[in-house]
VEXDREN-2710 file (C-alpha; in Angstrom, 1 decimal):
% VEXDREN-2710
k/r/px/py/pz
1/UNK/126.7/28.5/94.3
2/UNK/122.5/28.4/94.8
3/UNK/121.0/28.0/98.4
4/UNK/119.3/24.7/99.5
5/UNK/115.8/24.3/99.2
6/UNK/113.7/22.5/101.5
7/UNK/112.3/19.2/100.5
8/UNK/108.4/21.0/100.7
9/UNK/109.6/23.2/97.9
10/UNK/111.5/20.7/96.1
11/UNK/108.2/18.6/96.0
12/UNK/106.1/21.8/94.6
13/UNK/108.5/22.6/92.0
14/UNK/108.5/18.7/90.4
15/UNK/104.9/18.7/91.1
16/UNK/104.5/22.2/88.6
17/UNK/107.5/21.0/86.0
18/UNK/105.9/17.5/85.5
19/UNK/102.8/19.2/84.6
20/UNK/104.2/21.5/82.3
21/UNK/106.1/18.8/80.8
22/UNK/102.9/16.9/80.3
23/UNK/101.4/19.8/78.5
24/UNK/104.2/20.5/76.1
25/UNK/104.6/16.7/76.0
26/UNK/100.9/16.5/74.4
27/UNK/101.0/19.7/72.5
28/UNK/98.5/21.1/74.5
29/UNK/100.9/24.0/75.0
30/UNK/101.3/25.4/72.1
31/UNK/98.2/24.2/70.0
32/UNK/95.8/25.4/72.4
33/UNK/97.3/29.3/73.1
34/UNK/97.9/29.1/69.6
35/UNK/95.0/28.5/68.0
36/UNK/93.3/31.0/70.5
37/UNK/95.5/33.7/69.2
38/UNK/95.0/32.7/65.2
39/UNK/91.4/33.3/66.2
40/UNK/92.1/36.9/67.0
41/UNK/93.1/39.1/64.3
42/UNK/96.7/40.7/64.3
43/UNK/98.1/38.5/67.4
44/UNK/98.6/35.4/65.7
45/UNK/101.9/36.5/63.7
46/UNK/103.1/35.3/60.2
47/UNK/101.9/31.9/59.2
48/UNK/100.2/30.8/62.8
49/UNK/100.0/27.0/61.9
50/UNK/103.7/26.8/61.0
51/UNK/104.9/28.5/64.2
52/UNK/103.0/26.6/66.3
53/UNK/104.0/23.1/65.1
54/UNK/107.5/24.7/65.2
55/UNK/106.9/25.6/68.8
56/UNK/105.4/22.2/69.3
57/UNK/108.7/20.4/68.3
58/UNK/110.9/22.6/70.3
59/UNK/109.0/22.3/73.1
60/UNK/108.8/18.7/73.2
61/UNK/112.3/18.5/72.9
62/UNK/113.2/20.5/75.8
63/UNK/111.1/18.7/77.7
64/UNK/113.3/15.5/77.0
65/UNK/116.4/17.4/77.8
66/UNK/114.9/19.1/81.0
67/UNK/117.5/16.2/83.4
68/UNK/119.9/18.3/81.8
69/UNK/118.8/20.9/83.9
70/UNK/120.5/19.1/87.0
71/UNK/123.8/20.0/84.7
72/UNK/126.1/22.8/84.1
73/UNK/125.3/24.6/80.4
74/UNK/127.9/24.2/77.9
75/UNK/130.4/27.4/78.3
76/UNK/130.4/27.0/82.1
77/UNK/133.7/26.9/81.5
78/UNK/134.8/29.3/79.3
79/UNK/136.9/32.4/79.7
80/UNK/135.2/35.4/77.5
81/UNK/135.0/38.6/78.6
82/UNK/132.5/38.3/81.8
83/UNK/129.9/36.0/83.2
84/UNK/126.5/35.5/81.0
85/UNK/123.7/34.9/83.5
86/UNK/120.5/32.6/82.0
87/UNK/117.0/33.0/83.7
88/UNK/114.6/30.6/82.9
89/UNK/111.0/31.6/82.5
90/UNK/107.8/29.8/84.5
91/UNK/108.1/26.5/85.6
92/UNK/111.3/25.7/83.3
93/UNK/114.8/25.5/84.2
94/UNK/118.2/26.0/83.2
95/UNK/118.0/23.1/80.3
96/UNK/115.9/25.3/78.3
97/UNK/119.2/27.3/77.6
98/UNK/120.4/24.3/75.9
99/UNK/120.4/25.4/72.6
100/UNK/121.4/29.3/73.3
101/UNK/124.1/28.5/75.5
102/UNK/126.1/25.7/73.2
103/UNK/126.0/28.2/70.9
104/UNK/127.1/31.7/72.7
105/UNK/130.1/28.8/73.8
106/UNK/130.8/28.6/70.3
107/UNK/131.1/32.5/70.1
108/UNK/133.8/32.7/73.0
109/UNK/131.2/33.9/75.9
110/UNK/131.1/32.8/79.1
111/UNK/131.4/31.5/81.5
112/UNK/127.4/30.7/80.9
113/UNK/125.7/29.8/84.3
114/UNK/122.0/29.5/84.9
115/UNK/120.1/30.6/87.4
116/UNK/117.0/28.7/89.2
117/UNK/114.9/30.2/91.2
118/UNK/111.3/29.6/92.4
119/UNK/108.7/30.6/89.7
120/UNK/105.2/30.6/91.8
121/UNK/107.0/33.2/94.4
122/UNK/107.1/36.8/94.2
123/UNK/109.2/38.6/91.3
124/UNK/111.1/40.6/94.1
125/UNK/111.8/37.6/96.0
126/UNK/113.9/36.2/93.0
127/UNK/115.0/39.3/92.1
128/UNK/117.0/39.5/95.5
129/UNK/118.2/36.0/94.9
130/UNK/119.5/37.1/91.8
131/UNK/121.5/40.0/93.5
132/UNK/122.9/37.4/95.7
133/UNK/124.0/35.0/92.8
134/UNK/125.8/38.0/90.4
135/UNK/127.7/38.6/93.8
136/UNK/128.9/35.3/94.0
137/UNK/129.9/35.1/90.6
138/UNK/131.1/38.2/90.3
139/UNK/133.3/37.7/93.4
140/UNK/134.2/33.7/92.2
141/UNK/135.4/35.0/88.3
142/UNK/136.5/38.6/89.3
143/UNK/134.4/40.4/86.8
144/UNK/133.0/43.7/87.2
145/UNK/129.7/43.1/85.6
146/UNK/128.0/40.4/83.8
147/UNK/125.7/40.0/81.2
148/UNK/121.9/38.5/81.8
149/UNK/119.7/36.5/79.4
150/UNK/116.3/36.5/80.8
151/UNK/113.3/34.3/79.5
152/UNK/109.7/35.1/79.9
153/UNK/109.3/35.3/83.9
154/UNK/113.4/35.3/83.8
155/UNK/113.5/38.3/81.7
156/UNK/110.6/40.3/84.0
157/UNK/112.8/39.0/87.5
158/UNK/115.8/40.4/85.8
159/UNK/114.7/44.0/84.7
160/UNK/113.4/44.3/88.5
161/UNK/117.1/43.6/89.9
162/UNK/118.3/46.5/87.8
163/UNK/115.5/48.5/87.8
164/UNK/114.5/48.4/91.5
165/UNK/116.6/46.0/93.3
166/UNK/120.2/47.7/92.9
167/UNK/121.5/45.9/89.9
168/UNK/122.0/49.0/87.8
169/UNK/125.6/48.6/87.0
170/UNK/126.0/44.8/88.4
171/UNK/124.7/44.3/84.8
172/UNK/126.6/45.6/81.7
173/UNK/123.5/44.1/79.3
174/UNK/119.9/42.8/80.3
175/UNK/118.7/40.8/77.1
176/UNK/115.1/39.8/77.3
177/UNK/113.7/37.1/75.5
178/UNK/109.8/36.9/75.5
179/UNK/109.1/38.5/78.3
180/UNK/105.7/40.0/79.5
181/UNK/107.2/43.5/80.5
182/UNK/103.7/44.8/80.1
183/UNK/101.7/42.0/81.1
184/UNK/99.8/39.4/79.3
185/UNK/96.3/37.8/79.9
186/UNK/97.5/34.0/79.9
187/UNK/99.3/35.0/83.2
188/UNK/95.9/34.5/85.2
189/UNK/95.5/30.8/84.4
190/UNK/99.1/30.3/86.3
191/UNK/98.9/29.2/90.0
192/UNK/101.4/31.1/92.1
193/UNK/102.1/34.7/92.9
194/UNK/102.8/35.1/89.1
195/UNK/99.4/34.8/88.1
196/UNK/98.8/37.9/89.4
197/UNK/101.9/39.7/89.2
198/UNK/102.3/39.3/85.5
199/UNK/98.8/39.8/84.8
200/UNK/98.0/43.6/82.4
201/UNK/97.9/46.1/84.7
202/UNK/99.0/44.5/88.0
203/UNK/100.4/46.9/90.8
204/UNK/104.2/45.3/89.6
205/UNK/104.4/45.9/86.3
206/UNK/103.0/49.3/87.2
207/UNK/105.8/50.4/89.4
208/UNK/108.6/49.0/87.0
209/UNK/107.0/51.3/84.2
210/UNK/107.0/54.4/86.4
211/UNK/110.6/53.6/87.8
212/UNK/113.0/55.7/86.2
213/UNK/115.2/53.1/83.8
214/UNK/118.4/52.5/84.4
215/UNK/121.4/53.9/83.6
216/UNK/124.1/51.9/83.5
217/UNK/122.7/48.5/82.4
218/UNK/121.4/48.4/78.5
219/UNK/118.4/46.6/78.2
220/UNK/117.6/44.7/74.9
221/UNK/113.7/43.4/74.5
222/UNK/113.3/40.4/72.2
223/UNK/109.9/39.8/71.1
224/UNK/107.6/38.2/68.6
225/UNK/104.0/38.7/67.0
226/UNK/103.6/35.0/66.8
227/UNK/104.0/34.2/70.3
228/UNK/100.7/32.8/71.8
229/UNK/102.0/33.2/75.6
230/UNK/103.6/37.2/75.4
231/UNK/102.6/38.4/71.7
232/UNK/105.1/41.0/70.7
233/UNK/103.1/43.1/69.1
234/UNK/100.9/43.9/72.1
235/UNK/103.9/44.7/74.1
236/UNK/105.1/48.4/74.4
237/UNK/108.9/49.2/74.2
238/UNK/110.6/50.1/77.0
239/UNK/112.0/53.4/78.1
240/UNK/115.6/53.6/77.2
241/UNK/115.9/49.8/75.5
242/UNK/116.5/48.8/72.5
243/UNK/113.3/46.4/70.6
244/UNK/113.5/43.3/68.0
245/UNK/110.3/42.5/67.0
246/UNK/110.1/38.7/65.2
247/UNK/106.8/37.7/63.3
248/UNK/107.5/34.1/62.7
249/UNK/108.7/32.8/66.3
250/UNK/106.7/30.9/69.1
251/UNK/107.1/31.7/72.7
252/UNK/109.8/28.8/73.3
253/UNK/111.1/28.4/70.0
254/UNK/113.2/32.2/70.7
255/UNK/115.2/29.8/73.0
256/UNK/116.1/27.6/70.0
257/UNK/116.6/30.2/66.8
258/UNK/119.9/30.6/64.9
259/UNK/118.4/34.5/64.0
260/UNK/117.5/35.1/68.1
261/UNK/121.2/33.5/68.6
262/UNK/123.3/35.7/66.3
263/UNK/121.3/39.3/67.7
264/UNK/122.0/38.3/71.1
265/UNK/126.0/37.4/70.3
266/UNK/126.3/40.7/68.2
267/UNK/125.1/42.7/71.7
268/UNK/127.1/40.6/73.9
269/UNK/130.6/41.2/71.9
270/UNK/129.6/44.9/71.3
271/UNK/129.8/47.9/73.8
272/UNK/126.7/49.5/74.8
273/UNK/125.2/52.1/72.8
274/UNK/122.5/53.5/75.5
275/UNK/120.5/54.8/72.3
276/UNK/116.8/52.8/72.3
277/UNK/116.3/51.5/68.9
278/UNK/113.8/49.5/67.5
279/UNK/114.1/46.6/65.0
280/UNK/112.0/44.5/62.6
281/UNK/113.1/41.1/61.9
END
């Protein structure tokens, strides 16, 4: 259902994933980012040291089960009550919503598809690949709407389709799960049009604050104050969403929590409220 890539960008896109498998292979990601942030006061979360070897062992074991990626998730196959969209974050794929996926299965949701896109391209590029994709599935299941999962990058590619890109509506619920809606200072050290797009203060995330929010899709924010890549407590809510704020979960380990999995199930089997909210977990 995705378009072919050319063998150029196929190339570039192992050539990024084996290095980020290398570093979360090593534990340079998250020991390094981690540490950095226990050094500064207030970012680092509840018990640092614990989250990070948490994220460590996560990590590393998505990074085994990344061939998975060349599969369909578990659910691809169910019949719930509409589609549920999963956006990976920078230079992951599909296989990190392993975990999240085998268990929304469990809940009846679905089908569950994932999206891949190209993470060192521009947000609004992907965003309109997006578009593409929830018309196809949309016009292969029937649905009216579907329901998107975004992670980190995903989850930033995702508010721009409803925000500026005429998703408003496509969407019935835009859950985002890390996500650096208001930038974060790690972004710089990426390669790619990322590095700058996601970066505090870059001219994207300044338009998508001042663009009104939408209307029709709820948007749910997922953060935590122990993430070394997007620390929740740094990020602002956004207009019109609702905002869980964790303290004890890394950056990748959101992907893999029981807690993260139950709050993202009770807003996919519940109607919309359209009431922002904020909640402390």
């Amino acid at each position: 259902m995705q378009r072919r890539h050319s063998v150029r960008h196929l190339l570039w896109r192992g050539g990024v994933a084996a290095v980020s498998q290398a570093m979360m292979v090593t534990g340079l990601y998250p020991l390094v980012p981690h540490a950095v942030r226990a050094i500064a006061k207030g970012d680092a979360g509840v018990r640092p040291l614990r989250a990070a070897l948490t994220e460590w062992g996560i990590s590393a074991a998505l990074s085994v089960a990344r061939p998975a990626g060349f599969f369909q998730l578990p659910g691809w196959k169910n019949r719930g009550p509409r589609p549920v969209i999963v956006l990976h974050g920078y230079a992951m794929n599909r296989a990190n919503f392993v975990p999240l996926a085998y268990r929304l299965a469990r809940a009846g949701l679905g089908p569950i598809m994932g999206f891949e896109y190209w993470t060192l391209g521009r947000t609004a590029a992907a965003a309109r690949q997006l578009g593409w994709f929830v018309d196809q599935v949309r016009a292969a299941t029937g649905a009216e709407d579907v329901d998107v999962i975004g992670h980190s990058m995903g989850g930033v590619v995702a508010r721009y389709y409803v925000t500026l890109a005429g998703g408003d509506g496509h969407v019935r619920r835009l859950i985002t799960l890390g996500s650096p809606h208001g930038g974060t200072d790690v972004s710089g050290l990426g390669v790619g049009h990322p590095g700058r797009e996601l970066v505090i203060g870059s001219k994207l995330l300044t338009r998508l604050t001042a663009a009104p929010p939408p209307s029709r899709t709820q948007i749910t924010t997922i953060w935590s104050r122990a993430d070394a890549l997007v620390p929740g407590g740094r990020q602002k809510p956004l207009a019109g969403a609702e905002t869980i704020l964790y303290d004890d979960l890394g950056h990748v380990a959101l992907l893999g929590s029981r807690r993260v999995a139950r709050d993202i199930i009770e807003r996919l089997t519940t109607e919309p409220a359209h009431q922002p909210r904020s909640t402390p977990r």
